[in-house]
Every structure is written in C-alpha cells, then in structure tokens.
N, C-alpha and C positions, 0 to 999 in steps of 0.2 A: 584727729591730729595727734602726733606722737609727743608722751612730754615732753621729748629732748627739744623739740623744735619751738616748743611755746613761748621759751625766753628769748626765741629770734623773730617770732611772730606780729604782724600787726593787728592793730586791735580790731579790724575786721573780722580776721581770722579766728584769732578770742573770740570774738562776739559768736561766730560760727560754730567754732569749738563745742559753748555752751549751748548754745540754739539747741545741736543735737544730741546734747547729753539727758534733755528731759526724757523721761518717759513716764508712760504713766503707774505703769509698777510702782516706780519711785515716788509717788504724790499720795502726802498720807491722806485718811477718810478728810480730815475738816480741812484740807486743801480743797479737796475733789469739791466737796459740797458746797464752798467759797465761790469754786469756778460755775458751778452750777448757778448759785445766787445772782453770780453776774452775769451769765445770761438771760437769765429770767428776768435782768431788770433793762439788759439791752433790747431783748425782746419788747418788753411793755414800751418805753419808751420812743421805740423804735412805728411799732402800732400808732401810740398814741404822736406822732406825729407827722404820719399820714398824710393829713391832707392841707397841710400848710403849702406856701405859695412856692418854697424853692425845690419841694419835692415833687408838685406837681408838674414844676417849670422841667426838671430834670427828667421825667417822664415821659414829658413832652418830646422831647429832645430825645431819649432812644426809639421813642415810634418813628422819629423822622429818618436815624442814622440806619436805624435796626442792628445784623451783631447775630453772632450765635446767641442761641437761646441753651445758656449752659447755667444760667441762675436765675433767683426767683425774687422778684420785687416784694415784698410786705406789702400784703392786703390784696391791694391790684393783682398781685398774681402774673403781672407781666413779667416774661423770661428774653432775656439778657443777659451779656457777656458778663463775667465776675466783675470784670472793669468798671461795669455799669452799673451794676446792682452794689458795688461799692457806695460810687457817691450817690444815687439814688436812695438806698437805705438809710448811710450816713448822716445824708441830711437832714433825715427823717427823727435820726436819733441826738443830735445835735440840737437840732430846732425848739424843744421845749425848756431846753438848758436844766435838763432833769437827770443825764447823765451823773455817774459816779464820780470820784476823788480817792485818789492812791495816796498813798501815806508809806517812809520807811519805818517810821515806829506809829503807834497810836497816841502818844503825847506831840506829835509834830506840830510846828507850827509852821510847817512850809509844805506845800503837797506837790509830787510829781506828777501831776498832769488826772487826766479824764480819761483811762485808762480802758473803760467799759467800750466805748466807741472801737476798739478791735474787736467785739465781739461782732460786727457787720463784714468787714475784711475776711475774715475767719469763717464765718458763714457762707460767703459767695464763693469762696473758694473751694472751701469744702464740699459744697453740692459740686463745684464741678468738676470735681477729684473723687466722690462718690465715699468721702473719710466718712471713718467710725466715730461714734459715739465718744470711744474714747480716744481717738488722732484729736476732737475735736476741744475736748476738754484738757487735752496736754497741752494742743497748740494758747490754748486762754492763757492759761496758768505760765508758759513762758511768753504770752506778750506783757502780759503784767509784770513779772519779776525783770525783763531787760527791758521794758518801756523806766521802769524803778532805776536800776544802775545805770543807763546811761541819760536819765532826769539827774539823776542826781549827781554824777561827773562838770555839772554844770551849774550847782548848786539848787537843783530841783527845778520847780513851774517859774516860782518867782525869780530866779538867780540871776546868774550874768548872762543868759539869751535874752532873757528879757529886757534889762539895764540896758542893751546894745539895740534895745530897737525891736526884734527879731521876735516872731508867737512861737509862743516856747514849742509847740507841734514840729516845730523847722528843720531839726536833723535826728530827733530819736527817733517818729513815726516811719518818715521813711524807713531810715536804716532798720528799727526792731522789724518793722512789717514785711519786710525783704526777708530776714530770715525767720519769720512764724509762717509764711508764704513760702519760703525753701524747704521749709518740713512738709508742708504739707503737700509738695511736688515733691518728693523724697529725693532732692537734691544732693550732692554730697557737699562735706565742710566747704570746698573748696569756693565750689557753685555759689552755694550759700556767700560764704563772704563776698565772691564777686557779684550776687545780688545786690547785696549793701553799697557796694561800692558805686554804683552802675545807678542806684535809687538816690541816695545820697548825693550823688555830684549833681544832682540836677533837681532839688526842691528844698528851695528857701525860702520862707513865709515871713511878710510882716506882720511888726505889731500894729500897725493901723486897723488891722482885724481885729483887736480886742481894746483900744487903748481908753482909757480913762476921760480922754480931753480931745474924742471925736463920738460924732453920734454912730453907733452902731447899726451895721449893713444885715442883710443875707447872705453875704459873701463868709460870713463867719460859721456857716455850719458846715461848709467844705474844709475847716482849719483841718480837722484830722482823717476825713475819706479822701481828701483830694491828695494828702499826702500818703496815705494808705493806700491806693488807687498807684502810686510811684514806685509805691513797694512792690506791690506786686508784678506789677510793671517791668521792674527789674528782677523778679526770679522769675521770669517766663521766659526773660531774656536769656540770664546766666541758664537756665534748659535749653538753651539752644547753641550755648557757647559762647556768649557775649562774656566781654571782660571790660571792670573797671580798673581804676586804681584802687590797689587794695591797700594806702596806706592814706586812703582817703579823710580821715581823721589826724593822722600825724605828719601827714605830709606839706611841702612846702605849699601856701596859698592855699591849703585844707581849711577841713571845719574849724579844726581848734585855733589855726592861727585866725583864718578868714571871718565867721562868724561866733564863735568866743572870746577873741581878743589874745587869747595863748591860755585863756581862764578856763582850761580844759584838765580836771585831775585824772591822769592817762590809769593809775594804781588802783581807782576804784573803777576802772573798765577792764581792768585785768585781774580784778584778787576771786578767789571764787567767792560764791554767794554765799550768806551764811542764813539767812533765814527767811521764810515763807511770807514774802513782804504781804501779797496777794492779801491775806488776812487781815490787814490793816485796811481794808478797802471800806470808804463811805459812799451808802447809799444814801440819796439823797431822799429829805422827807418834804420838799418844797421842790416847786419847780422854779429855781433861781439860782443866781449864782452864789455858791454854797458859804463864802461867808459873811452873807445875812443872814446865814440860819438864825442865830443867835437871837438878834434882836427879832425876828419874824415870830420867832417861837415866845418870846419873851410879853409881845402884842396879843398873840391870839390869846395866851393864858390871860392876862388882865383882862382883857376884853368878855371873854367867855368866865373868870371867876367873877367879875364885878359887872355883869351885864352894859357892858358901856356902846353908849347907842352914838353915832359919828357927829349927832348936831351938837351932842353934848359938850363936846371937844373942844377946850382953851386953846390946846396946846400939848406938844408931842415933842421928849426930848430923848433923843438916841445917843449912847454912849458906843462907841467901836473901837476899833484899831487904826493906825494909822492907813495902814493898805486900804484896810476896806473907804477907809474914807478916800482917799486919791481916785479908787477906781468907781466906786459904787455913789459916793455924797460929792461931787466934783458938782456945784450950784451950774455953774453954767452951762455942762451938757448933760445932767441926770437932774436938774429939777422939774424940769417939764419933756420929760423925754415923748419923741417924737414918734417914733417904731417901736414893736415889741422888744428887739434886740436891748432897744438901750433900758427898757420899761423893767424887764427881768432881772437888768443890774442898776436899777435905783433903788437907794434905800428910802427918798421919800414917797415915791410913788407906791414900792411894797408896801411899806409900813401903812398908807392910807387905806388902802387895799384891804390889806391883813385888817384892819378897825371895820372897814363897811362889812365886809363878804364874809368875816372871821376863816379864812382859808384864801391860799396862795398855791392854786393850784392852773393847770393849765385854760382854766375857765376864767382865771381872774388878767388875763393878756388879753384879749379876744378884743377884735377892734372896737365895737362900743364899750367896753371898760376903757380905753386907754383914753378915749374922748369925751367921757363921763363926767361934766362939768365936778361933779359933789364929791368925786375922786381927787380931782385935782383941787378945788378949795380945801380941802381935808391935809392934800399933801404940801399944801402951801403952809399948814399950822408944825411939820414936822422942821429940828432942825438936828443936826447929825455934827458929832463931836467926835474925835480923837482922845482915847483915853489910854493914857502910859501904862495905865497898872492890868490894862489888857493884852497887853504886847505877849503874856504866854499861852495865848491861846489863839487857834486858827479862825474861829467863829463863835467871838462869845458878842452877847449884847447885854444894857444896860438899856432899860425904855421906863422913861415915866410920863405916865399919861393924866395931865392936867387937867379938870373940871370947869366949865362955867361956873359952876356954885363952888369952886373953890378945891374941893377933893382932888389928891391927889393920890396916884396907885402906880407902884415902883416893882419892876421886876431885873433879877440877873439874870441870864442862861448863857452856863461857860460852856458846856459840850452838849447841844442840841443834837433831837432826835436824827439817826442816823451815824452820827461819829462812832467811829470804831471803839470809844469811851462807853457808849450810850447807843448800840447798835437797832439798827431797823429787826426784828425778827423775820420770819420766813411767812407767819402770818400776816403780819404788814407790807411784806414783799407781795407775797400773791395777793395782797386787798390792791397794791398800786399797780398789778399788774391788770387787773379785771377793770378797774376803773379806765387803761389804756382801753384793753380790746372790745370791752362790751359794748362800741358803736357798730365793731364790724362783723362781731360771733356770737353764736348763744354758748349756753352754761357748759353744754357736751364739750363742744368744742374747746372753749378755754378749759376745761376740764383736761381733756386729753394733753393738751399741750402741757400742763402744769404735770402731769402722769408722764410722758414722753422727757422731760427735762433733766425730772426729778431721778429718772433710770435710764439715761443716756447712756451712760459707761455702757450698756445693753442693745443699743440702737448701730444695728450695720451699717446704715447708712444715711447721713444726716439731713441728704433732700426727703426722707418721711417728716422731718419736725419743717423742713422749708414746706411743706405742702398742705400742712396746719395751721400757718402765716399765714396762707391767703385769707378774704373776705369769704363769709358761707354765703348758699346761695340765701 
C-alpha cells in the first residue's frame, strides 16, 4: 500500500499493510530466538495434551468427515485439512492451560491474551503451503506483535471486550489470524485485508467460556482454534476472491461500535509499531492459569523449605489481587470445582495441591486428584483475600501457612518463575518440553526436534518438523 493512500485507509488495510511488512531479514537474533522459544513451548504443550477428552473428541470427528490430508495431527499422526488440524491441535494446546502470556511491556499488569496458541494455526498451514523455516518464524513473530496492538486497542485481555460480556479471543484472533494466514498463502494487501474482513464479520465469542461465576466447560479450549480456524477460513476465501467489508472495524454496526461499545482506540491500530513486544512473552512454569503463579510458587517454596506435611495444616491464607480473586477464589464456583477446567482456575484447590504433591503440574488435574477426598479437606482449610497493595503486579502472591502446633511460615512472590521479570531459560524450556513428549517419543527423537527448532531459519520445509510430532513407533 502506497503512503499517500494510508491516511484514506481502513484499518483492515493498515492491519494488511503491516502483516506484509514483516520479514524476516528484519527480525533481529533475540526476536528470532523468542519466536523459536515459543514454538518449542507450543509444541510441548501441544504434545502434552494429547490425549485429553476434547482432543480425542475432535479426532474422532475428522475420521468420520475425512478432508484432504494436507496436515498433520500431534502425535496420532492423522492427516487432515489445515482446518482441522487447527482445532484438533489447538485443543490440544489449550487443554492443560499451560500456554503462554503476552505482555506490551514486562512491568504490565494487564496481558494481551495467549498468544502462543497461533503457533498451531501457523503450523497447519504452513505444512500445507510447504513454508520455510523462516516464512514460519516471521509468520510467529507478526502474530504476536498484531495479536499485541489490536489486544490492546481495546485495553488488552482484561479491557472493555471483556467488561461487555465478550472472551477477549472474539475479534483479534480472527482478524490477526486472517492476515498471518494471508502471508502465508502469499496474498496481496488487498486479499489480506479482505481476509480480515470476511473472518471478523462472522466470530464473536462469549465470555461464558472463561467467566468467573460459572463452572468451566471444554468448550473453552476452542476459544482461540475455533477462531483461528475463521481466520484462516477467510484467507482461503480472499484467494479466491471473496470480499468483505473492509471497514469492518470502523464501520456502522462494526466491532468497535457493535462489540466494543465505541471503546475501540482506532490511533493504536494505525501508529507503527515501535517495539519487539514478542519479548515480553511469559512462559508459564505451572499448568494454571497464570495468575496464581504467585501464590503457587509462594506454597511449593514453604512447603519444600519447611518440610510441611498436609495433616499438619491449621490453616492456609492467600493474599492476591482483586482480579485474581473474582476469577480464580469466587467460593461458590471455584471452591469445589467440579471439572479440570475450573480445577486449574481455583486458587483453593491449587494451592491444596501445590501443599500435597509440591508441584502443579499436569499430573495434579488428572481425575482422581480432583476427587481426592484429602485434596479437598486440605482446600477447605485455604482462604483467599484481596489485597490493595497488590494491585501492581499481574501475579504476585502472599501465603501463609498455619501449624497445628501453632508455627507459622509466610512467603511473597511478586514476579514468579516465568515472567518476563524472572524469565523461564531455554534449559527449563526444553526440561517442560521433554516432560510433554516423553510419553509419546524416546531421547533421539525429542532430541532431533529440539535440533530441528533450534535451526529452523534452515529447514525448507516445515512438514520435516510436523513429521517429528507424530508418536514413534
């Protein structure tokens, strides 16, 4: 698109604009390596969630439809349409709620979204585009930076999508996923924008999928393939010449008025980018929802410095934020949560957890823990506070843990393991990655993947790393 024309442009078009400005020339080394990071944790988590029940469900369901066999399912190895191997994967990687956390600065205390979860969209597609190595790590690196600016036109994860009802996934994933999906069909602007257009007009998500004050479904790990799946959806379209409304965002009865409320800032979807948001990205060192880090990490340390054994236990007091408390300590549908979904966002059931198992990891969800009477008496002794002088931090906690005989042992943790403050290394990365795969592969195997990742920029063709996914014999 020509400058003269930008200041007559919709913000589709913008968005277009930009899509096709990345390259990867332009992406300095500790970009490239960030993008790498976060595959490697999409990957793992992707793996390790395998063989939960909405993945398998979804499996089910492309052997019944069938579909070009143009992509590759994790693990199974079943080949299917991009379409499929979208939410098939997605849900996969969604399911242990072990995905990542984008951030525009690393002091944030508001995150734009799970941003790692395009790393499945981007994969399906790419195997059946036959992209490079490096097509695959540009397309990462600009879903993260416009999945970032058009989160945060709306005041981020938390903002006014959410306040309105709406899962904040509802009009960035489409839209960004349309055009990282136009890149990767070598689209023009144009295309591209009318991808967005064409995605966007037709996927709006509730918040009854994540809310605080209902019990959590399976319906929630479709939040962002099923919208990624739309995106793509519409650049297959715009390849063939389909057209939306391109002023789909500013236009009458549009997003901004329709699901924003008007609460849409048009000037941070239009200014250019100024810095490598990407790098602010949290991996998660818990499989939960990220902020209970805080207090999670704040549990295992007392428990593992002071050997503290669960019978011993008066009493469990948790300090948080206000947020975390509405979504995660709401007594009446996270004190005895029913399903994993809502299990991963209690803070009394973690925190009971974190005291028995000393780890909160995908082992500690698993149906007989969540029905484990000495679980649940344990989490019946927690009780979970609001605390003001937390308010500047995204996941800090405050735990003190009570003695039958009386002792008591007090810990803070403002920026637990993982924050972009307090980052996971690449050694801890590939330890959580091996802990994903090592049900379905031996050492070679994860080995070469971890080698294929790490020199991707190198790899012609990115169906060799989908064909490393599968299960060995």
């Amino acid at each position: 698109m020509r400058v003269e024309t930008l200041a007559t442009a919709t913000i589709a078009e913008h968005l277009a604009a930009e899509a096709q400005a990345f390259t990867f020339e332009g992406l300095p080394p500790q970009v490239v390596h960030q993008a790498k990071r976060s595959l490697l944790d999409g990957v793992a988590i992707g793996l390790g969630g395998y063989t939960s029940e909405p993945s398998q469900i979804i499996q089910s369901l492309i052997r019944d439809v069938g579909g070009p066999t143009e992509s590759t399912v994790f693990v199974s190895g079943l080949r299917t349409s991009c379409l499929y191997a979208t939410l098939a994967n997605g849900a996969m990687v969604r399911y242990l709620d072990y995905m990542d956390r984008a951030f525009l600065v690393p002091e944030a205390v508001n995150d734009m979204g799970h941003h790692g979860e395009s790393i499945v969209p981007i994969l399906a597609l790419g195997e059946r585009q036959h992209s490079s190595g490096e097509d695959v790590i540009t397309a990462i690196v600009a879903a993260y930076e416009l999945l970032n600016k058009v989160a945060d036109s709306v005041g981020g994860n938390h903002g006014v999508i959410d306040h309105r009802g709406w899962a904040p996934e509802t009009m960035r994933v489409p839209s960004v996923m349309a055009l990282v999906a136009g890149r990767l069909l070598e689209l023009t602007e144009q295309e591209m924008a009318n991808a967005l257009a064409v995605a966007a007009s037709f996927t709006q998500e509730l918040g009854i999928l994540h809310s605080g004050e209902e019990e959590l479904t399976m319906a929630r790990n479709l939040r962002f393939s099923f919208a990624a799946h739309n995106g793509i959806l519409g650049a297959l379209l715009a390849q063939k010449g389909f057209k939306g409304p391109l002023n789909v965002f500013e236009g009458h009865t549009g997003i901004a008025e329709v699901v924003a409320g008007g609460e849409m800032d048009f000037e941070k979807l239009r200014q250019p980018r100024r810095e490598w948001t990407i790098l602010n990205t949290w991996i998660k060192n818990f499989a939960t929802e990220g902020r209970m880090h805080g207090h999670i990490e704040a549990t295992i340390g007392l428990v593992n410095d002071h050997d503290i054994k669960a019978e011993d236990v008066a009493e469990v007091r948790v300090k948080t934020t206000a947020h975390t408390y509405r979504r995660m300590a709401n007594p009446a549908t996270r004190r005895r949560p029913k399903t994993k979904y809502t299990a991963d966002h209690s803070s009394y059931y973690c925190t009971a957890v974190a005291i028995i198992d000393r780890a909160v990891g995908p082992e500690q969800f698993a149906d007989d823990r969540l029905r484990d009477q000495n679980v649940q008496a344990l989490a019946d002794k927690v009780s979970v506070e609001a605390d003001p002088a937390l308010e500047g931090y995204i996941s800090p906690g405050i735990v003190e843990i009570i003695m039958k005989s009386g002792a008591k042992y007090a810990r803070e943790i403002l920026q637990p393991k993982g924050h972009p403050l307090n980052p996971m290394t690449d050694a801890d990365l590939e330890a959580k990655f091996r802990t994903m795969a090592k049900a379905f592969m031996d050492e070679r195997q994860m080995d070469q993947i971890l080698k294929t990742i790490y020199d991707l920029e190198n790899t012609s063709d990115i169906g060799a790393l989908m064909k490393l996914l599968v299960r060995s014999a």
